[in-house]
C-alpha positions as a Markdown table, in Angstrom:
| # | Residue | x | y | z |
|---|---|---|---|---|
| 1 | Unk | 95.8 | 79.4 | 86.9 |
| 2 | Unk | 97.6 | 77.0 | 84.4 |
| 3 | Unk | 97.2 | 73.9 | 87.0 |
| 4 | Unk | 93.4 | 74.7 | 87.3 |
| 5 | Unk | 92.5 | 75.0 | 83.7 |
| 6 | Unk | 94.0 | 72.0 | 83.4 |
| 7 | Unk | 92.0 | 69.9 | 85.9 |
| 8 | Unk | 88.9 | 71.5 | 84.1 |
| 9 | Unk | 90.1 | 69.6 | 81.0 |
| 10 | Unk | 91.2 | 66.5 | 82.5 |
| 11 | Unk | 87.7 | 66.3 | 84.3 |
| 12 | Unk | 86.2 | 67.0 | 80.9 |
| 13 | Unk | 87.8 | 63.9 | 79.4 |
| 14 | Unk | 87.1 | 61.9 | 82.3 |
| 15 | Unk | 83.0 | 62.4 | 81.8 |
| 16 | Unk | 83.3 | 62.0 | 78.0 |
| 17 | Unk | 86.1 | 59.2 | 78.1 |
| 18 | Unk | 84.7 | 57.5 | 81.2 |
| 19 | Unk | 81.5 | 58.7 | 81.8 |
| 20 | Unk | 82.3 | 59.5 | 85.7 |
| 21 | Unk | 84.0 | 62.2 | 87.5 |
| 22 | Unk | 85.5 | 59.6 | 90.2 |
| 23 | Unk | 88.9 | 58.2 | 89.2 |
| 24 | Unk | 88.3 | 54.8 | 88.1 |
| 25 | Unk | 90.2 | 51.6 | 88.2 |
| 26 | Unk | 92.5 | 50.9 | 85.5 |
| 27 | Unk | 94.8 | 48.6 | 85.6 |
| 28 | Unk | 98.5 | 50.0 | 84.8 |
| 29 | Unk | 98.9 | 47.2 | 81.9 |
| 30 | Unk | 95.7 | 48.1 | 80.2 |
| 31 | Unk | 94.9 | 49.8 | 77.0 |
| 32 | Unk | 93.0 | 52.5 | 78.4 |
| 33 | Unk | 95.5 | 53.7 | 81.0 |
| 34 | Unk | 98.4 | 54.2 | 78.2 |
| 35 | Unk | 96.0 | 56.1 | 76.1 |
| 36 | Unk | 94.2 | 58.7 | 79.1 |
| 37 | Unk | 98.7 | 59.1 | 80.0 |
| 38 | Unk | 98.8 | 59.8 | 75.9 |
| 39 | Unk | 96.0 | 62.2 | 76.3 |
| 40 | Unk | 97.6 | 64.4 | 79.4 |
| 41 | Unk | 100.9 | 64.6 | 77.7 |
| 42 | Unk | 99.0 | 66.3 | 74.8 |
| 43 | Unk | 97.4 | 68.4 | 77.1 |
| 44 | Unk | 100.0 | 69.1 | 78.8 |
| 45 | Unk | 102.0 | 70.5 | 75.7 |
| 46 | Unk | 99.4 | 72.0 | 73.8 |
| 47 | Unk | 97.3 | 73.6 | 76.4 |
| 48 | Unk | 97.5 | 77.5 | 76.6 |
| 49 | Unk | 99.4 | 78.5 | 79.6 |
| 50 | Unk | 97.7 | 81.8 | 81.5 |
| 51 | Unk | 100.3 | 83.7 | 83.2 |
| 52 | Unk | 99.3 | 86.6 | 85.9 |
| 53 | Unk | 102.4 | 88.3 | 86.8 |
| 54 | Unk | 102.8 | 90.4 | 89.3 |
| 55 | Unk | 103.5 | 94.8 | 89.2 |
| 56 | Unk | 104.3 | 97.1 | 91.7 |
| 57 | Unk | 102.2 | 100.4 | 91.8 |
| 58 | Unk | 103.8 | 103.0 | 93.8 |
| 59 | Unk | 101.0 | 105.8 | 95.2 |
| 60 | Unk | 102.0 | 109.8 | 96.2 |
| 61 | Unk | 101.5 | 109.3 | 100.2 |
| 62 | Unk | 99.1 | 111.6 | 100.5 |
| 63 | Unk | 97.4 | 109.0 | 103.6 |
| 64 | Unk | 99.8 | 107.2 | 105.8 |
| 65 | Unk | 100.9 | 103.7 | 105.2 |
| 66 | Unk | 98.3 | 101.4 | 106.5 |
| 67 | Unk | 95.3 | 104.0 | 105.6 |
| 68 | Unk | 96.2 | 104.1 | 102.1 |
| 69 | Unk | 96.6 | 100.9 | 101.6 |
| 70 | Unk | 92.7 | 100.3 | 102.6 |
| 71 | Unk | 91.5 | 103.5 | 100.5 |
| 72 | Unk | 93.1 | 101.8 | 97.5 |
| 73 | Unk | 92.6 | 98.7 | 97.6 |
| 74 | Unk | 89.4 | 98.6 | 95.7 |
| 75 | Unk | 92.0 | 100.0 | 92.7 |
| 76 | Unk | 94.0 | 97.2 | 93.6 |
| 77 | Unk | 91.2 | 95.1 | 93.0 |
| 78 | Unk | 89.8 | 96.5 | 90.2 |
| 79 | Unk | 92.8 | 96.5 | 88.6 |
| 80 | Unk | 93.3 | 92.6 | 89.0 |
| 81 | Unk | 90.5 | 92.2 | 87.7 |
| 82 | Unk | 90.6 | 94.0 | 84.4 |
| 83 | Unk | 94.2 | 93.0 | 83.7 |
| 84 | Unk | 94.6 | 89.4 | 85.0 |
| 85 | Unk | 97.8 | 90.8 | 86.9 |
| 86 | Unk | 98.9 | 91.0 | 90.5 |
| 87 | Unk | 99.0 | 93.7 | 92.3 |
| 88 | Unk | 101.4 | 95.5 | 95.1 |
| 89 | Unk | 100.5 | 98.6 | 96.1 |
| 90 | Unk | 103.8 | 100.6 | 97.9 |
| 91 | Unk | 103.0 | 104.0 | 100.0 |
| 92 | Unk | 105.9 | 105.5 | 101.3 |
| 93 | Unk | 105.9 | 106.8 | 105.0 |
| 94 | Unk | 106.3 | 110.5 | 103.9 |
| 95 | Unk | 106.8 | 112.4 | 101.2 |
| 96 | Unk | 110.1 | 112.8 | 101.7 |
| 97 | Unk | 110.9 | 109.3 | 101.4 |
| 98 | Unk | 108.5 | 109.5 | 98.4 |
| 99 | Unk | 110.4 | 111.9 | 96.3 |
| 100 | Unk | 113.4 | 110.2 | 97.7 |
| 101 | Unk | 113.0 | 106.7 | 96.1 |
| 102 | Unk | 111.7 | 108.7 | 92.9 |
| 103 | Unk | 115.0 | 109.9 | 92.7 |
| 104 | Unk | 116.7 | 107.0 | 93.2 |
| 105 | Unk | 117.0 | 103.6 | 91.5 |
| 106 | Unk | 114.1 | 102.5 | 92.2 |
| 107 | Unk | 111.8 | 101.5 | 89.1 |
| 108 | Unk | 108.4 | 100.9 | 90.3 |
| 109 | Unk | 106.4 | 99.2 | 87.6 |
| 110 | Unk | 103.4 | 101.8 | 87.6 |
| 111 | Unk | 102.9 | 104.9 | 89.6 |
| 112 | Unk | 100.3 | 107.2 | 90.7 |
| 113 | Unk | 102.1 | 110.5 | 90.9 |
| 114 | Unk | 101.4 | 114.1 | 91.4 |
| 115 | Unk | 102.0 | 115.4 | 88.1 |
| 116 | Unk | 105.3 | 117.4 | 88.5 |
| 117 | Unk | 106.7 | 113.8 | 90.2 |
| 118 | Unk | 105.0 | 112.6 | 86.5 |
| 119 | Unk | 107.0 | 114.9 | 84.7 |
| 120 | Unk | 110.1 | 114.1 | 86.5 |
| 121 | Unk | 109.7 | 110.3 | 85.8 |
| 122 | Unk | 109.0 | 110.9 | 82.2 |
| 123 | Unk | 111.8 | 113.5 | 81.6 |
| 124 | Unk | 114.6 | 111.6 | 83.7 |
| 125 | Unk | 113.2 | 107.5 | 84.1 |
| 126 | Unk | 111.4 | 107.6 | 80.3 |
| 127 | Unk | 108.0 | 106.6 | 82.3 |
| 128 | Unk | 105.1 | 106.9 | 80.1 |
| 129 | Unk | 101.7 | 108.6 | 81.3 |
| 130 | Unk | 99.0 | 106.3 | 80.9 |
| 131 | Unk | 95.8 | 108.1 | 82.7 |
| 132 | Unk | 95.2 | 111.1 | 84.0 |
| 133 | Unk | 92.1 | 112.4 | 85.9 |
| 134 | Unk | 89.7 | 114.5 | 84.2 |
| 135 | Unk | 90.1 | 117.4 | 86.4 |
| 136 | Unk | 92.6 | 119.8 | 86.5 |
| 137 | Unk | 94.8 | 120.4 | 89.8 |
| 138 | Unk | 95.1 | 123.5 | 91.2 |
| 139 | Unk | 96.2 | 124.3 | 95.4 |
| 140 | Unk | 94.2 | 126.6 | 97.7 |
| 141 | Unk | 95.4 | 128.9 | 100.5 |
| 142 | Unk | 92.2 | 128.0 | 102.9 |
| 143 | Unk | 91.5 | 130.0 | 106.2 |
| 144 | Unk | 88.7 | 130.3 | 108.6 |
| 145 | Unk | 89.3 | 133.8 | 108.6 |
| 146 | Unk | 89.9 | 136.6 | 106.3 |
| 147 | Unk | 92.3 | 139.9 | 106.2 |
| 148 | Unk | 90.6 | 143.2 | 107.0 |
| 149 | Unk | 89.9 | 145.3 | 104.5 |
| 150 | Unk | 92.7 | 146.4 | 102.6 |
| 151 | Unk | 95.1 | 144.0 | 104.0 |
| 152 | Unk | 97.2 | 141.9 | 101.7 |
| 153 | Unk | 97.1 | 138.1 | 102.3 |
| 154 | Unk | 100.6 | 138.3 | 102.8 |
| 155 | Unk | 100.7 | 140.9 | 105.7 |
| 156 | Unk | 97.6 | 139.1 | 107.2 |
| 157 | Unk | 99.6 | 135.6 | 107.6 |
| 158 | Unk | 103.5 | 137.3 | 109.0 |
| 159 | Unk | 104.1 | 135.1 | 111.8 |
| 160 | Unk | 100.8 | 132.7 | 111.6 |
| 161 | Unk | 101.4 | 128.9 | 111.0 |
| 162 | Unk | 100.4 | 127.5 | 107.8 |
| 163 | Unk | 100.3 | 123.5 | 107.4 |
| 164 | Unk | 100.9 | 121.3 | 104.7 |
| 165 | Unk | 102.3 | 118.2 | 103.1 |
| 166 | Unk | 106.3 | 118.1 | 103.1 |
| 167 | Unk | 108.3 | 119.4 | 100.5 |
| 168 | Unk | 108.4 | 118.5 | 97.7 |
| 169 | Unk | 104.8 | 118.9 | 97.5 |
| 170 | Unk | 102.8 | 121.0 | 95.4 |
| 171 | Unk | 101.2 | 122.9 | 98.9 |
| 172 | Unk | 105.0 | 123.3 | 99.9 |
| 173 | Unk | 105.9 | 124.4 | 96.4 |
| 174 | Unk | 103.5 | 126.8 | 96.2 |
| 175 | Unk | 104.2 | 128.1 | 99.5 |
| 176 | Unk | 107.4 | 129.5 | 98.5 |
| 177 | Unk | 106.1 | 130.7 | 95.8 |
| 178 | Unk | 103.4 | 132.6 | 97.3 |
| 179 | Unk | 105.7 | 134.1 | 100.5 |
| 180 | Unk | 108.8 | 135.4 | 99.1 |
| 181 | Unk | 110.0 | 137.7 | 101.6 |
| 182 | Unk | 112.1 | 135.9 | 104.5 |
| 183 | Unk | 111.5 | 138.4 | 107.4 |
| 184 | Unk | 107.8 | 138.4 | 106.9 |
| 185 | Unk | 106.8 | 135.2 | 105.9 |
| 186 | Unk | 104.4 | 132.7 | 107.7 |
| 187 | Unk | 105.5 | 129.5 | 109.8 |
| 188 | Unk | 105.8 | 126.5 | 107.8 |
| 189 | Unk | 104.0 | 123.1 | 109.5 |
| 190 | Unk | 104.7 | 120.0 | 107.6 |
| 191 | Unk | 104.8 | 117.6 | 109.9 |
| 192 | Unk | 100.8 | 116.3 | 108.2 |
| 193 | Unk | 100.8 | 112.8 | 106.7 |
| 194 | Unk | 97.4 | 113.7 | 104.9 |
| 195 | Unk | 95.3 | 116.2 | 103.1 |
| 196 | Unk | 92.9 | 115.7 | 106.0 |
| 197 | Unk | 94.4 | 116.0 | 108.9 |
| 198 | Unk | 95.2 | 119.6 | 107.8 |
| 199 | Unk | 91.8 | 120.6 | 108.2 |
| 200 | Unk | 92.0 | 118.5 | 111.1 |
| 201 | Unk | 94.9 | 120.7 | 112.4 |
| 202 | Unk | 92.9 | 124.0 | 111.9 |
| 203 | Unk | 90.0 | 122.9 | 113.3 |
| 204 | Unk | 91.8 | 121.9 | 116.6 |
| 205 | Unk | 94.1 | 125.7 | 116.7 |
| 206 | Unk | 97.1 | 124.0 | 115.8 |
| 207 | Unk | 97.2 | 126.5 | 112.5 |
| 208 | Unk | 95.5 | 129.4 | 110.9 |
| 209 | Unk | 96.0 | 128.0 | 107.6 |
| 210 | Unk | 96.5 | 125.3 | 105.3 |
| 211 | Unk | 97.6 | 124.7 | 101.3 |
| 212 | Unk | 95.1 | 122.0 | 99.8 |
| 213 | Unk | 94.2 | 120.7 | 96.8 |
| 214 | Unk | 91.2 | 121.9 | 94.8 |
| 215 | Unk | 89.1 | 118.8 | 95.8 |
| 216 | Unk | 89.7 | 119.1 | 99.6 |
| 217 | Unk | 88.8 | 123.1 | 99.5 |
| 218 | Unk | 85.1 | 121.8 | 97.9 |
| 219 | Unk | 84.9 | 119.5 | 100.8 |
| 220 | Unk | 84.7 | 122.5 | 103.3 |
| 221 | Unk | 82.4 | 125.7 | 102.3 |
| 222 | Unk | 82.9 | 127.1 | 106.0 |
| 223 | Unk | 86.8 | 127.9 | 104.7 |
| 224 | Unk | 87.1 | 130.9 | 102.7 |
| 225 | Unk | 90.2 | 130.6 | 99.7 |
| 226 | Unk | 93.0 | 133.5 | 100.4 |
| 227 | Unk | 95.3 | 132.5 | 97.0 |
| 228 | Unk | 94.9 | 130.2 | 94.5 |
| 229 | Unk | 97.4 | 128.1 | 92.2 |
| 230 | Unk | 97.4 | 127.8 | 88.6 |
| 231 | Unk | 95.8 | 125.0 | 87.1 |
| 232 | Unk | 97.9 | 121.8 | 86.6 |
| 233 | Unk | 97.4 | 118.3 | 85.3 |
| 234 | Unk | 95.6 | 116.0 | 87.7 |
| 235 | Unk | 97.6 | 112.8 | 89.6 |
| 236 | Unk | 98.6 | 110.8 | 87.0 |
| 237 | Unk | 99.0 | 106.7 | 85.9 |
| 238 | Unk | 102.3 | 106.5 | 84.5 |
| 239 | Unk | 104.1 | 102.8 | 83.5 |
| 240 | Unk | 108.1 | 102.1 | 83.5 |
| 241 | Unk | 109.6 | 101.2 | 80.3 |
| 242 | Unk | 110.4 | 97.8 | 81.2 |
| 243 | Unk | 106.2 | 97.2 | 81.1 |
| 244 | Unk | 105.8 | 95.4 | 77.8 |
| 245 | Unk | 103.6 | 97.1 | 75.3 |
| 246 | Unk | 100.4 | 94.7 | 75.6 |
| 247 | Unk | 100.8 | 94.6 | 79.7 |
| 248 | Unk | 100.7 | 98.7 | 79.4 |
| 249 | Unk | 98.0 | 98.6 | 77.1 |
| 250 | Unk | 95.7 | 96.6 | 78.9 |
| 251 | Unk | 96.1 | 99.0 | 82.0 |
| 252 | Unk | 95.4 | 101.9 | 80.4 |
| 253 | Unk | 91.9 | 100.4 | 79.0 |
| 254 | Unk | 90.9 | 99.3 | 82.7 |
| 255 | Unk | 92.0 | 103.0 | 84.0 |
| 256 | Unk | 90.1 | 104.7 | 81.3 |
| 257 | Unk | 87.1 | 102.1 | 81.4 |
| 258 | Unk | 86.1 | 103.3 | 85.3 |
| 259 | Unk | 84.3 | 106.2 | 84.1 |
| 260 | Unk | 82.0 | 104.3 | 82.1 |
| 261 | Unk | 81.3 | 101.3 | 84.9 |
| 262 | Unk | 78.6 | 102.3 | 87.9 |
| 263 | Unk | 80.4 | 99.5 | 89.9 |
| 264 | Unk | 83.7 | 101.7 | 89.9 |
| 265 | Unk | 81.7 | 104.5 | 91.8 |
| 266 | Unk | 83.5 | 104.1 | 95.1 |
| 267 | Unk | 86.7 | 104.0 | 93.4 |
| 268 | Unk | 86.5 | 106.9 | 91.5 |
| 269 | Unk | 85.2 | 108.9 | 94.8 |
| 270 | Unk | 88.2 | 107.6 | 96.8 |
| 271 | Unk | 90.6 | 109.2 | 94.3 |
| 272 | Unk | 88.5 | 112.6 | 94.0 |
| 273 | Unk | 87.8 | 112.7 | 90.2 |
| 274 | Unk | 84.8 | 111.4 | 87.9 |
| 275 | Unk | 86.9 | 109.6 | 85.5 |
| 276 | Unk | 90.6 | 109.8 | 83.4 |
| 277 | Unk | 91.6 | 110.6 | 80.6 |
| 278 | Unk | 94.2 | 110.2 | 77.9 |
| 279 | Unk | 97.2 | 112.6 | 79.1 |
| 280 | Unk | 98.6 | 115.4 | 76.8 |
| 281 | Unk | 102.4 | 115.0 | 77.2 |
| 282 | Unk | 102.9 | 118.7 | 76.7 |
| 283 | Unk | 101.1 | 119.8 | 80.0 |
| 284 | Unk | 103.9 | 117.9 | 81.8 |
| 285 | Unk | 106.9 | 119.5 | 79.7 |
| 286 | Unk | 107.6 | 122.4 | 82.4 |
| 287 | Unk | 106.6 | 121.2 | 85.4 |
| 288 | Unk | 110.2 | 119.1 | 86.7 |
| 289 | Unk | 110.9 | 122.9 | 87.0 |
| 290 | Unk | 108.7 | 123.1 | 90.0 |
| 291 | Unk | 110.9 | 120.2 | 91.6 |
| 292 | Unk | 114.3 | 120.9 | 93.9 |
| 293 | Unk | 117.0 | 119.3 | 91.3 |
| 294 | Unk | 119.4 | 120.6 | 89.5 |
C-alpha cells in the first residue's frame, strides 16, 4: 500500500514537473535529473506510510472446516474493509480441539466465541468483549414427537438417542444438566460437526432428539421444544490484550456498524442475529462455571 501511494505521487509530479506520464529522457548530468532524485528522497521520507497488518480471528466450529470458512468469509471481507487489516479466519476441526487450544497457549488475536468460552478468555487470557449479538442465547430440547400425557420429558427420552455438538458445548452442557440420573438417562450422540446436520440426523432416524440453539429451533416449526435453557449472552467478539487500543477500537466500530449498513444483510443472516451490541461484562461473570476446569 505504501509502494502504491507512492507511484500515485511520483506520477503526479511527473504531469505537473514534466507534463507527461511516459518517463522522459534526462540525461544523468542534467539539472533536472538531480532535482526529480531530490524530489523522491523527500517523498520518500516524508510520505505517510499505511500499514495493514495482519490478525487472526478464531470462530466456535459450529460448521466444519472448509464450510466455515465460505459462510464467513463475507465477515472476513467486511472486516478488511472497515479496518484496513488482514484477515485469517481459523476453525478448528471440532470442538474439542476448539476448547482445547482455548485452553492452551494459544492467543488468537480476535475470537468469535460462545459466550461461556467468552467468559473463560476474559476471566483466565484478560480478552476483552468487543461485540455481542443483540439476541440472547438460549438451547432447545427439539423432538418430532411429544410424551403422552402425563409423561415427564425425562422418562419419555430413557434409552432414546439425543445428538449434539461435543462437549464442551452449551447442547452438551445442558444435557447434563437436564438428565441427572445415570440409569435412566438418554444416549448421548456427538459425533455432529454442525448445528444442521442435527436436524439432518433426525430427519434421517439416526436420533429422536437433538439440543439446538434458539435460532436453529425457529428454523423448523414442524419440531415441537421438550426443555428449554436459560437465557445467555449471544456469541461474542472478544480481542487479546496484545491488540493495541486504536486496532481494537476500530473493530468494534465495523462490528457494531453492520446493523446500520443494508449491504451487511447477508452477513448478519449467516451469523443468525440482526445486529450487535456493546457487551455487559457482568452477564459473562458466572458462566466459566458452566465449563469442565478446575
Amino acid at each position: 500500500m505504501q509502494i502504491h501511494c507512492k507511484y500515485n505521487i511520483i506520477l503526479s509530479i511527473r504531469k505537473v514537473y514534466l507534463g507527461t506520464n511516459k518517463v522522459p529522457k534526462i540525461s544523468f548530468s542534467s539539472p533536472s535529473f538531480w532535482f526529480l532524485c531530490k524530489v523522491l528522497v523527500l517523498i520518500v521520507i516524508l510520505s505517510p506510510v499505511v500499514h495493514a497488518n495482519k490478525y487472526t480471528l478464531v470462530i466456535e466450529p459450529t460448521f466444519p472446516p472448509e464450510q466455515g470458512r465460505q459462510v464467513y468469509e463475507p465477515l472476513r471481507q467486511w472486516l478488511q474493509k472497515k479496518t484496513g487489516h488482514d484477515i485469517e479466519i481459523i476453525i478448528d476441526n471440532s470442538y474439542y480441539f476448539y476448547w482445547r487450544k482455548a485452553n492452551s497457549n494459544r492467543m488468537p488475536d480476535f475470537t468469535l466465541d460462545a459466550p461461556h468460552i467468552a467468559a473463560f478468555r476474559a476471566k483466565k487470557k484478560n480478552y476483552t468483549a468487543i461485540a455481542t449479538t443483540i439476541e440472547p442465547l438460549s438451547f432447545h430440547l427439539i423432538a418430532l414427537d411429544e410424551p403422552a400425557p402425563g409423561q415427564s420429558v425425562q422418562d419419555f427420552m430413557v434409552s432414546k438417542k439425543i445428538v449434539m455438538l461435543p462437549s464442551p458445548s452449551l447442547a452438551s452442557i445442558f444435557f447434563n444438566q437436564w438428565f441427572t440420573d445415570l440409569f435412566a438417562s438418554p444416549i448421548k450422540n456427538v459425533k455432529v460437526l454442525s448445528w444442521q446436520e442435527t436436524v439432518e440426523v433426525i430427519f434421517d432416524g439416526g436420533a429422536v432428539a437433538a439440543i439446538v440453539p434458539d435460532w436453529m429451533f425457529n428454523l423448523y416449526p414442524n419440531f415441537t421444544s421438550l426443555m428449554q435453557s436459560r437465557e445467555l449472552p449471544g456469541a461474542t467478539f472478544m480481542v487479546s490484550p496484545n491488540v493495541s487500543q486504536d486496532v481494537r477500537e476500530n473493530f468494534q466500530k465495523a462490528l457494531l456498524s453492520l446493523i446500520d449498513d443494508e449491504a451487511a444483510y447477508d452477513i448478519l443472516t449467516e451469523l443468525n442475529t440482526e445486529g450487535f451490541k456493546k457487551p455487559d461484562s457482568s452477564e459473562y461473570d458466572e458462566l466459566i462455571k458452566l465449563l469442565p476446569i478446575r
